[in-house]
Every structure is written in C-alpha cells, then in structure tokens.
N, CA, C and O atoms as a GROMACS GRO file, in nm:
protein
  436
    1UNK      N    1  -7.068 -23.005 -11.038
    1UNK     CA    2  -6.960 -23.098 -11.013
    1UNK      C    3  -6.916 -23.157 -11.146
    1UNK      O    4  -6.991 -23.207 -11.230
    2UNK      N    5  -6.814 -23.146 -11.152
    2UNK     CA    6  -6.751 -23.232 -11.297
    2UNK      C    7  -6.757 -23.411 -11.312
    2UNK      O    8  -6.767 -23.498 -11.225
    3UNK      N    9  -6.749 -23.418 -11.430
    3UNK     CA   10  -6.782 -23.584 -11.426
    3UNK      C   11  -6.651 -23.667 -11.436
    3UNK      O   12  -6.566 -23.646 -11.522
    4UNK      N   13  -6.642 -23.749 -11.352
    4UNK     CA   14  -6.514 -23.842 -11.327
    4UNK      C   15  -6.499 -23.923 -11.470
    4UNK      O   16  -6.594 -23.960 -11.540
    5UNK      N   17  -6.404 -23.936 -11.489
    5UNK     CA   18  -6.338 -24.047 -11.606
    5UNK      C   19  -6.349 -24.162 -11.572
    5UNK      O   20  -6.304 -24.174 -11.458
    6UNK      N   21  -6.392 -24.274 -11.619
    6UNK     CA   22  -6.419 -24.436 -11.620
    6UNK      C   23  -6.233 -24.440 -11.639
    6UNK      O   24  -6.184 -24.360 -11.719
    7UNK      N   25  -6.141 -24.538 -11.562
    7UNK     CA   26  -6.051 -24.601 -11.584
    7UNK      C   27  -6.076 -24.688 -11.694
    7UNK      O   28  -6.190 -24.729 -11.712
    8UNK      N   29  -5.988 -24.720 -11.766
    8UNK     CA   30  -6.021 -24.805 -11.861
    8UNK      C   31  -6.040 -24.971 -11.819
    8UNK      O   32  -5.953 -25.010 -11.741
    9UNK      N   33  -6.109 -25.041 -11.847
    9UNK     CA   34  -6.198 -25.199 -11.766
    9UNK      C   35  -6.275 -25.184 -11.662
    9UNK      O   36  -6.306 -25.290 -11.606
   10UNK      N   37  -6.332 -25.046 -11.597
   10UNK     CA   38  -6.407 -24.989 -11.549
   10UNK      C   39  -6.565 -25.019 -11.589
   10UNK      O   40  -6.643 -25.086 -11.522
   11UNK      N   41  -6.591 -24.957 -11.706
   11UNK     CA   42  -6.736 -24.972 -11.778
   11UNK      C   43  -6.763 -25.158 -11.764
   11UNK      O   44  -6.854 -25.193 -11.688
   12UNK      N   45  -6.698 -25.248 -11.824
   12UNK     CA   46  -6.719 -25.355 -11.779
   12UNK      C   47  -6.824 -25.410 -11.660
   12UNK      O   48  -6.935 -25.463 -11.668
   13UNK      N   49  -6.732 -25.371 -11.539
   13UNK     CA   50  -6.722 -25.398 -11.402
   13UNK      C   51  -6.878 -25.343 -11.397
   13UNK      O   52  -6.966 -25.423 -11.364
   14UNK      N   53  -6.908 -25.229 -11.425
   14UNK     CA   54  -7.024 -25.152 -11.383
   14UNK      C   55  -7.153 -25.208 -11.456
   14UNK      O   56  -7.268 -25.208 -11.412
   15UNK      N   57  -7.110 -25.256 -11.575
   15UNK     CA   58  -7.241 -25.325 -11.646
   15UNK      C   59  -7.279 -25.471 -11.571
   15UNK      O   60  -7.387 -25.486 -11.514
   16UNK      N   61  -7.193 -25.558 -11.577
   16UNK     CA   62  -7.210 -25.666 -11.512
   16UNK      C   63  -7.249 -25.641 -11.379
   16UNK      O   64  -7.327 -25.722 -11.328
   17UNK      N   65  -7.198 -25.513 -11.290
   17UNK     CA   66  -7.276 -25.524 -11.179
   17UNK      C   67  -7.391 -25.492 -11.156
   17UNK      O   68  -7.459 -25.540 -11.066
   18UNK      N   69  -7.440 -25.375 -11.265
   18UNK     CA   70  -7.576 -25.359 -11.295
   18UNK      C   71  -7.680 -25.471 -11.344
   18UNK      O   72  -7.797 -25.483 -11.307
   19UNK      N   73  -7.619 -25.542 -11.426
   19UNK     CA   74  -7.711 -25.634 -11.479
   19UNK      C   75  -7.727 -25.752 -11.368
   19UNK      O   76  -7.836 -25.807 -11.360
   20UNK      N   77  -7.594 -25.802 -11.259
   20UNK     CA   78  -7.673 -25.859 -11.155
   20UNK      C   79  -7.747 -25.871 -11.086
   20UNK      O   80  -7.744 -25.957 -10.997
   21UNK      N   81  -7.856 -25.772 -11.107
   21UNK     CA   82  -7.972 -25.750 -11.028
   21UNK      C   83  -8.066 -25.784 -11.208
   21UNK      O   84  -8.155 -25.858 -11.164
   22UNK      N   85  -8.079 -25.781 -11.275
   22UNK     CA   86  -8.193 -25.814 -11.334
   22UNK      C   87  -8.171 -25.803 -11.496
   22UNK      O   88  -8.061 -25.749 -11.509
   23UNK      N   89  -8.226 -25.830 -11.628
   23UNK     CA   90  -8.227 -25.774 -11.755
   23UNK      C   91  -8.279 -25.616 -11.746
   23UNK      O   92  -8.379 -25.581 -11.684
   24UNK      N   93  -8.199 -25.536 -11.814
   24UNK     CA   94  -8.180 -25.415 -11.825
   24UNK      C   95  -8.156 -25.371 -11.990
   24UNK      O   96  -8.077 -25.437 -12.057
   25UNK      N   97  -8.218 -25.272 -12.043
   25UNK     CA   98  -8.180 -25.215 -12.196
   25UNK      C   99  -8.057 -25.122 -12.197
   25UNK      O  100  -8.039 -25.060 -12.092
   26UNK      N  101  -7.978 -25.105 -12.286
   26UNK     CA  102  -7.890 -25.016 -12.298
   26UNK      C  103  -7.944 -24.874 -12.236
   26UNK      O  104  -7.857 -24.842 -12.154
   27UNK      N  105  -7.999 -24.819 -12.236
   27UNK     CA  106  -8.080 -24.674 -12.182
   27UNK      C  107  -8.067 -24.684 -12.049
   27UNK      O  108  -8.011 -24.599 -11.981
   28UNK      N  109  -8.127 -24.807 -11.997
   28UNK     CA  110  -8.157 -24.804 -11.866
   28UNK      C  111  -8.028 -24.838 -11.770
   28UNK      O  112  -8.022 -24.799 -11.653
   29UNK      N  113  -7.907 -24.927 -11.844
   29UNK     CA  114  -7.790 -24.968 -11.768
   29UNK      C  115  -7.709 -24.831 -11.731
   29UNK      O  116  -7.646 -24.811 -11.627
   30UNK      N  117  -7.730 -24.720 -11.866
   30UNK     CA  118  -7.681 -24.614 -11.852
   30UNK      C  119  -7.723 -24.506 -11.711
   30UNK      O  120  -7.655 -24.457 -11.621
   31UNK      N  121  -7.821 -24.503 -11.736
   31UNK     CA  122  -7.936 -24.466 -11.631
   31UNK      C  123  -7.908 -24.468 -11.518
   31UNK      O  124  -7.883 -24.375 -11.441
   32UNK      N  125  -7.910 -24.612 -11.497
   32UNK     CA  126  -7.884 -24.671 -11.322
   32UNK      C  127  -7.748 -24.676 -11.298
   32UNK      O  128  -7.730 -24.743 -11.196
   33UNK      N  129  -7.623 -24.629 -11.356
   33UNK     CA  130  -7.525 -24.647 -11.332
   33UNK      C  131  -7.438 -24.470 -11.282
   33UNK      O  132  -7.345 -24.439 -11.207
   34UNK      N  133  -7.544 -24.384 -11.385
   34UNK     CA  134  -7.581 -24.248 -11.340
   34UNK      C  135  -7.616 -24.223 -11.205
   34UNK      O  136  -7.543 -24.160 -11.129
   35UNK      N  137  -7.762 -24.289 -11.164
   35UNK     CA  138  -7.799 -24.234 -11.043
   35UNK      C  139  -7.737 -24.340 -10.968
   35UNK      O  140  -7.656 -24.271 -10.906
   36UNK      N  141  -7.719 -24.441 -10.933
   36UNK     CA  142  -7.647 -24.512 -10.851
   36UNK      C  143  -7.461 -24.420 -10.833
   36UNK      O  144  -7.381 -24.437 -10.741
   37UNK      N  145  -7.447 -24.351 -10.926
   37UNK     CA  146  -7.299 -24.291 -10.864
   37UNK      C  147  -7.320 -24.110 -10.846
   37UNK      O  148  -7.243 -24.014 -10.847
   38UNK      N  149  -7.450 -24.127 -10.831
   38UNK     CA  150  -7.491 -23.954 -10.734
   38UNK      C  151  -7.437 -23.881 -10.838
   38UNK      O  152  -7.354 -23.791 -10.822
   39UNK      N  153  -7.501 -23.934 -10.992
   39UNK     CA  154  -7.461 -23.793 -11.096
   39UNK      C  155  -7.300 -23.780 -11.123
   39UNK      O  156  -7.259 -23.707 -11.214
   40UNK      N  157  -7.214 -23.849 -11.045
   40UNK     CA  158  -7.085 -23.851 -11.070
   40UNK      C  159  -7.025 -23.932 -11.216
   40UNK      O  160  -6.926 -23.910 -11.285
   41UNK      N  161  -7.105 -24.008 -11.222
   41UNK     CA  162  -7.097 -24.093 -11.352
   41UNK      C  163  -7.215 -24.108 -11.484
   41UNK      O  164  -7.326 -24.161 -11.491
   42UNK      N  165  -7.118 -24.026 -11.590
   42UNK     CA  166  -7.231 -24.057 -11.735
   42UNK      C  167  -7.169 -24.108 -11.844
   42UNK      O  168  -7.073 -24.067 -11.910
   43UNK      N  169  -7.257 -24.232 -11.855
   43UNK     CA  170  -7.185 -24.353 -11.934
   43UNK      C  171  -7.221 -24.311 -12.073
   43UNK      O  172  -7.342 -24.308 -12.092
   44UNK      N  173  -7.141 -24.274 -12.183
   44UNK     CA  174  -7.229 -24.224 -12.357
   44UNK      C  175  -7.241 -24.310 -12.402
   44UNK      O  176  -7.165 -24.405 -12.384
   45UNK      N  177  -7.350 -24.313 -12.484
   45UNK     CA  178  -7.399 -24.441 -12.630
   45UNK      C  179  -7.290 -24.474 -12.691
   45UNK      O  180  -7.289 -24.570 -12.768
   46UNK      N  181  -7.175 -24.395 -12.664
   46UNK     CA  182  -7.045 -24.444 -12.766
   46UNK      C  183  -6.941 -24.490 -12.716
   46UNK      O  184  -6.839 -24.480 -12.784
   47UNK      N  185  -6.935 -24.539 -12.616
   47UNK     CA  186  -6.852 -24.605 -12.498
   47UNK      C  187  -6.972 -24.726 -12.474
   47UNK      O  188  -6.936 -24.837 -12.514
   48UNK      N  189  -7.106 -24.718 -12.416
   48UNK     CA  190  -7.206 -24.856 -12.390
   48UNK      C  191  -7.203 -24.925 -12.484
   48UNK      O  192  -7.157 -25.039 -12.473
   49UNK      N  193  -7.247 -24.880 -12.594
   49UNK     CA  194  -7.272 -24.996 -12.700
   49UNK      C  195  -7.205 -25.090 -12.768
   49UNK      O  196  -7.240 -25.200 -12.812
   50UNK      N  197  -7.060 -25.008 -12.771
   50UNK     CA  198  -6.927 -25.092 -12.806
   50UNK      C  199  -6.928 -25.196 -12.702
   50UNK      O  200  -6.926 -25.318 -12.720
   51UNK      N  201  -6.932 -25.131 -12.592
   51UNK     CA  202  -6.902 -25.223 -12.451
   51UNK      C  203  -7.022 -25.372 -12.461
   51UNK      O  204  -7.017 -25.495 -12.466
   52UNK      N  205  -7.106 -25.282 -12.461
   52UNK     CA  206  -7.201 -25.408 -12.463
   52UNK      C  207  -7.177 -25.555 -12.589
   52UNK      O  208  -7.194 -25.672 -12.553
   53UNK      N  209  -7.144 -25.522 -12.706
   53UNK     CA  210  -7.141 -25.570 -12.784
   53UNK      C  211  -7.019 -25.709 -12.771
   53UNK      O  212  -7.026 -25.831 -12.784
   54UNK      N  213  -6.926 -25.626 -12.743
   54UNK     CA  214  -6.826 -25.696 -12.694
   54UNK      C  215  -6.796 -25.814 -12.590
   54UNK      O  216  -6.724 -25.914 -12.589
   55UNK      N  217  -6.904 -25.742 -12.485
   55UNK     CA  218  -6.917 -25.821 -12.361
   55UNK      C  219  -7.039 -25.950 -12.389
   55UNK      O  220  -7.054 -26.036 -12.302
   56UNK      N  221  -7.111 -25.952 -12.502
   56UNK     CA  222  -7.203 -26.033 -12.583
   56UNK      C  223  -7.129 -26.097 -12.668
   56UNK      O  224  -7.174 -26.211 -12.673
   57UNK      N  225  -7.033 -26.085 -12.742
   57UNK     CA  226  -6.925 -26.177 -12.783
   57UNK      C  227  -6.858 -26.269 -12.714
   57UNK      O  228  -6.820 -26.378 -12.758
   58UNK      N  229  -6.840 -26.214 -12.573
   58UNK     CA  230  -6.784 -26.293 -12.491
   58UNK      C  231  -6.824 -26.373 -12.430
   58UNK      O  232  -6.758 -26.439 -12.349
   59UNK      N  233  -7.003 -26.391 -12.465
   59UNK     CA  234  -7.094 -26.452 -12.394
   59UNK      C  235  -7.059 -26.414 -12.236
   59UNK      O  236  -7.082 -26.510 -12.163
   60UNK      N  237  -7.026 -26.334 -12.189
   60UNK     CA  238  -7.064 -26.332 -12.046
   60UNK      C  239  -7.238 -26.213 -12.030
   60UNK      O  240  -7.288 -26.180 -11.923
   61UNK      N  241  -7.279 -26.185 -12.136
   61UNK     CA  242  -7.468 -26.116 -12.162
   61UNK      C  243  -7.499 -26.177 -12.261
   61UNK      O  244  -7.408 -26.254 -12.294
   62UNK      N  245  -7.594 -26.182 -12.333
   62UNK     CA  246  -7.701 -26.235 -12.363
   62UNK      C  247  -7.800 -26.125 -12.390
   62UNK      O  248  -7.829 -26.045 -12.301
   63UNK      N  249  -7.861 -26.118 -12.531
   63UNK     CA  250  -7.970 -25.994 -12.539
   63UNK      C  251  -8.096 -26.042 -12.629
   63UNK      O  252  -8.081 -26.112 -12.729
   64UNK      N  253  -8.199 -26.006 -12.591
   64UNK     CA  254  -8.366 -26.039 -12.660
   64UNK      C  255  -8.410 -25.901 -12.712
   64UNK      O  256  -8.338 -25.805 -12.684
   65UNK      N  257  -8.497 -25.886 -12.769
   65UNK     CA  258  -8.564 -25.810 -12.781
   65UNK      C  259  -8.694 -25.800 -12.702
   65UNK      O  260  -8.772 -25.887 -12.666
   66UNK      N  261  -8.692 -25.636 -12.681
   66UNK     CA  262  -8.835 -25.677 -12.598
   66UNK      C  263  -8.904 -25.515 -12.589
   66UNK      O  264  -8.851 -25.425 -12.654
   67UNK      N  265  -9.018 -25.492 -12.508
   67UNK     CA  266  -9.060 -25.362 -12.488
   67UNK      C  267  -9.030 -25.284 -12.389
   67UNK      O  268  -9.066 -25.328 -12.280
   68UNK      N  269  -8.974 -25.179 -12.387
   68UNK     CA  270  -8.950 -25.107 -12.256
   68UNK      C  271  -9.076 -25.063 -12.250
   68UNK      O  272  -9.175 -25.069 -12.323
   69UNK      N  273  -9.032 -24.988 -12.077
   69UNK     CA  274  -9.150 -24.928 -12.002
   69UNK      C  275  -9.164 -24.834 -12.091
   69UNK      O  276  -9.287 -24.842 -12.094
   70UNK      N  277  -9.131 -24.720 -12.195
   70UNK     CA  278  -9.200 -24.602 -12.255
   70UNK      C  279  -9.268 -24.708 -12.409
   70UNK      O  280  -9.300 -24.639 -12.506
   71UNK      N  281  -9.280 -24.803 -12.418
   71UNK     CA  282  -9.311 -24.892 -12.513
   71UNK      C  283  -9.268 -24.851 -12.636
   71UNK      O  284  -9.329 -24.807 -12.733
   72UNK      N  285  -9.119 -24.879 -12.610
   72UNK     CA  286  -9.066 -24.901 -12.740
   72UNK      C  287  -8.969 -24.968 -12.734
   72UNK      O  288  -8.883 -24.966 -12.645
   73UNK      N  289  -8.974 -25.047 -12.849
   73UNK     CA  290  -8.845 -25.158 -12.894
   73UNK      C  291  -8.755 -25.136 -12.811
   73UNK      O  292  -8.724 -25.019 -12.787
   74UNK      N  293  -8.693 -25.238 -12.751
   74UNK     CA  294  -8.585 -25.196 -12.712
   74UNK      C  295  -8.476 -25.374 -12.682
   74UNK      O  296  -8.542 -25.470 -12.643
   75UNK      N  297  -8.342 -25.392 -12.700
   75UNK     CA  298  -8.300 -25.500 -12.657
   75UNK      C  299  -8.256 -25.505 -12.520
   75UNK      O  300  -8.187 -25.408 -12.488
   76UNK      N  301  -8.278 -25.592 -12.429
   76UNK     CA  302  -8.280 -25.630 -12.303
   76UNK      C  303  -8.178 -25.706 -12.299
   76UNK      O  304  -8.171 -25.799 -12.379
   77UNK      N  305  -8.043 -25.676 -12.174
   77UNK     CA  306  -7.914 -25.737 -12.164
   77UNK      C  307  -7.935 -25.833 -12.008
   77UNK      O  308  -7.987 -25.794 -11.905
   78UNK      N  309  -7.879 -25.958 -12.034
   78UNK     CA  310  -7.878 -26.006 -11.878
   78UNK      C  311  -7.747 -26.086 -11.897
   78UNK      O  312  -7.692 -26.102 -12.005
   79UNK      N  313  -7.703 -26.137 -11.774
   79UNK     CA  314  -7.562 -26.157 -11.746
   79UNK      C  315  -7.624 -26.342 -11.760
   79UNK      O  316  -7.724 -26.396 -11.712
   80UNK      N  317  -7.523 -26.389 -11.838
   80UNK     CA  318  -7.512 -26.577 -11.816
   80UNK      C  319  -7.430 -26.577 -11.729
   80UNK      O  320  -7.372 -26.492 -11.663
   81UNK      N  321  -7.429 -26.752 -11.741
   81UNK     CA  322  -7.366 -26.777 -11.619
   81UNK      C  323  -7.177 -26.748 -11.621
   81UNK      O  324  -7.098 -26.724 -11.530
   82UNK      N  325  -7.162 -26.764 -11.756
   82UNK     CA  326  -6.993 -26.642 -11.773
   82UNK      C  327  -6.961 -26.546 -11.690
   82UNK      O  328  -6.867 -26.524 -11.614
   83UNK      N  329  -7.096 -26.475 -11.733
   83UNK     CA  330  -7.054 -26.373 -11.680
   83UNK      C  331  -7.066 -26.337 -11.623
   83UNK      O  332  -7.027 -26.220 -11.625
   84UNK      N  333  -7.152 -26.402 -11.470
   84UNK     CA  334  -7.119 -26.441 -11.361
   84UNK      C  335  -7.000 -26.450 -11.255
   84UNK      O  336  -6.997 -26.409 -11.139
   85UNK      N  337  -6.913 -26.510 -11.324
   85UNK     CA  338  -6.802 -26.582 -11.331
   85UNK      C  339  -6.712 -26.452 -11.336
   85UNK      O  340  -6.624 -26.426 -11.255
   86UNK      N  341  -6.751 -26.371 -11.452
   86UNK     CA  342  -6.608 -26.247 -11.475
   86UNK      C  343  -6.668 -26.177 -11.376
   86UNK      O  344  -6.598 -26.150 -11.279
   87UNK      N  345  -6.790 -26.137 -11.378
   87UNK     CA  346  -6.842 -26.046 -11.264
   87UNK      C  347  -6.750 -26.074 -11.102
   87UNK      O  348  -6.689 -25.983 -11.046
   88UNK      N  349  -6.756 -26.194 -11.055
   88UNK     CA  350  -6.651 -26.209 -10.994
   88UNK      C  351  -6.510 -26.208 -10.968
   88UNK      O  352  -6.458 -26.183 -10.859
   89UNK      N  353  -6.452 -26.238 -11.077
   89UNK     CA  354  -6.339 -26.177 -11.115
   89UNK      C  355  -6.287 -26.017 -11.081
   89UNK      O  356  -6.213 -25.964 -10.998
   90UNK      N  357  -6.369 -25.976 -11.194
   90UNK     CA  358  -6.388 -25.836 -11.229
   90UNK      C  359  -6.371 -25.754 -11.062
   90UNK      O  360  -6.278 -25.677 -11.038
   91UNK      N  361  -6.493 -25.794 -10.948
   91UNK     CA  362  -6.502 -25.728 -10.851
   91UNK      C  363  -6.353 -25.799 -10.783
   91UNK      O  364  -6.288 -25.711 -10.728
   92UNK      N  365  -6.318 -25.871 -10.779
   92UNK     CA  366  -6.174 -25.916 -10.715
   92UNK      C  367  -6.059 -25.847 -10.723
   92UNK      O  368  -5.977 -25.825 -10.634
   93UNK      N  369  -6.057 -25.810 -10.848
   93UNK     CA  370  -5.994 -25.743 -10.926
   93UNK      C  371  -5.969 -25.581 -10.857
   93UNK      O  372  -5.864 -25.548 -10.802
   94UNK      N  373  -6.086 -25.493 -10.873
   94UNK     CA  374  -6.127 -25.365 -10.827
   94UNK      C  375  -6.064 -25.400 -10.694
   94UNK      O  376  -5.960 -25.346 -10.655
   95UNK      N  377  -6.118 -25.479 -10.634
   95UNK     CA  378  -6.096 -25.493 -10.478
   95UNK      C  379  -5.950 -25.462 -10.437
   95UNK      O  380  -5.913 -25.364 -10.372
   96UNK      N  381  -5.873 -25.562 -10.485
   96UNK     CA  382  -5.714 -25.526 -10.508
   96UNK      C  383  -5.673 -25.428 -10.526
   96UNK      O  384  -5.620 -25.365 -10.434
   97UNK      N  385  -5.680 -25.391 -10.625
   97UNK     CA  386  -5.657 -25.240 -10.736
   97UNK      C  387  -5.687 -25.105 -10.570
   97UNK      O  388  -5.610 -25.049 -10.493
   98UNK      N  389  -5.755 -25.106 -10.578
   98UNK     CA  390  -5.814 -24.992 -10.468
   98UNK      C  391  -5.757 -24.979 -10.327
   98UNK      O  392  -5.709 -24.883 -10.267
   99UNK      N  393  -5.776 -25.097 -10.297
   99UNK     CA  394  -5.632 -25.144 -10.203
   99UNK      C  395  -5.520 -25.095 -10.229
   99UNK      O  396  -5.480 -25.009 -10.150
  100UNK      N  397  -5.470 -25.116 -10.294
  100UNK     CA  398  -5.319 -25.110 -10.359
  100UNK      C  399  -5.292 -24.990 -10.364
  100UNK      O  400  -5.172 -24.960 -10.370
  101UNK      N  401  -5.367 -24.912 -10.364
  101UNK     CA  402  -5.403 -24.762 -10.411
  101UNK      C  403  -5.379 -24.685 -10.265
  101UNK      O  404  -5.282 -24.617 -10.233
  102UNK      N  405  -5.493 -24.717 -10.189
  102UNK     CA  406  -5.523 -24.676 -10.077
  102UNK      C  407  -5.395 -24.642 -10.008
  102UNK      O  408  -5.358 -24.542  -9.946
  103UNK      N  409  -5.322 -24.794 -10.047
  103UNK     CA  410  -5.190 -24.776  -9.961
  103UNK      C  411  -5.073 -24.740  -9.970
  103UNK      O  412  -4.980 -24.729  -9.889
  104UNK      N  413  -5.088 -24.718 -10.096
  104UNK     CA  414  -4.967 -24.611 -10.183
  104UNK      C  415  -5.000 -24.450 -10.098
  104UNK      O  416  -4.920 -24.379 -10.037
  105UNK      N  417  -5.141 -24.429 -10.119
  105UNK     CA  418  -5.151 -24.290 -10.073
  105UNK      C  419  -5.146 -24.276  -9.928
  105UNK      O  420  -5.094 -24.179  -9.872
  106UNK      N  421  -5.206 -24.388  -9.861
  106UNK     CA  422  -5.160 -24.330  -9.678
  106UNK      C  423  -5.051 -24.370  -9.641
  106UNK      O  424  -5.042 -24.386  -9.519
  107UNK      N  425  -4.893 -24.413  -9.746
  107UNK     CA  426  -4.769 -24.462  -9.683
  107UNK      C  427  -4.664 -24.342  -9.790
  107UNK      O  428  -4.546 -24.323  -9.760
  108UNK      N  429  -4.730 -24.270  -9.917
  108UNK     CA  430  -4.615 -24.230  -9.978
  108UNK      C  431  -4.540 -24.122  -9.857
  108UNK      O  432  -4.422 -24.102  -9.889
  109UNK      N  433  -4.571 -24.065  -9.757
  109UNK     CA  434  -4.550 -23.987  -9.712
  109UNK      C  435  -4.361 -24.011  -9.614
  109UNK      O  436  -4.314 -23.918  -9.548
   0.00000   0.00000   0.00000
C-alpha cells in the first residue's frame, strides 16, 4: 500500500494528539503515529524534528532529557497546558475541515 501525504498542519495535530496520552521521544511519537494509522502513515526525522522544535517554541511541548526503553539518551516531549489549548483547537479545526469535505463530495454530484 502506498503512503498517504500529511496535508500541510496535519503533523501538528498528530503530535499533540499523541503526546496527550503521555511524554513520548521523537522515535517513539513517530512510531505510534505509524502503527496507530495501520502503516498508512510515516512521519521522517526531517519533517518531526523541525515540527517538534517549533511546536517547543511555541511552548505548547516542553522537552527533558531522559532514558528510553533501549537505554539511550533520548529527549522526552509532553504537551503544557498551551498546548492543550491548540490541541483543542487543532482537533476543531480537522473536525470542520472533514466535514466540509465530506459534503462537497456527497453533494458535487
């Protein structure tokens, strides 16, 4: 199966919703965002890390250093209360968008 394209403000949406469940390392957000979309989605180190960085500027994450499970260094991302806040947004947002979509395609006819 071929791999779908992230819309662009997509990757966002998907980190913050990943990280609402817990602190996560760059490896692992990638990871769970993979198997959570059944292999349909692979996020690269060169699209995450920008992303992440950015989204840590914005203070809506927050990152420590710490040990992953294969014990090695690794920095650990969790969502503040910002970004909380966009996380909500963000899914409001999608919500619309998809909608909007939906109904373009079951009325263009």
């Amino acid at each position: 199966m071929s791999k779908l394209e992230l819309l662009q403000g997509t990757l966002d949406l998907l980190v913050l919703r990943v990280l609402n469940a817990g602190p996560m390392h760059g490896f692992g957000i990638a990871q769970k965002i993979h198997l959570l979309s059944a292999d349909a989605l692979r996020i690269e180190e060169g699209s995450l890390y920008p992303a992440l960085y950015r989204m840590e500027r914005k203070a809506w994450i927050e990152a420590e250093w710490g040990v992953s499970e294969n014990n090695r260094r690794a920095k650990f991302y969790r969502l503040t209360p910002t970004g909380r806040k966009q996380l909500a947004t963000e899914e409001a947002t999608w919500a619309r968008l998809t909608s909007a979509v939906s109904q373009v395609l079951a009325k263009a006819d």
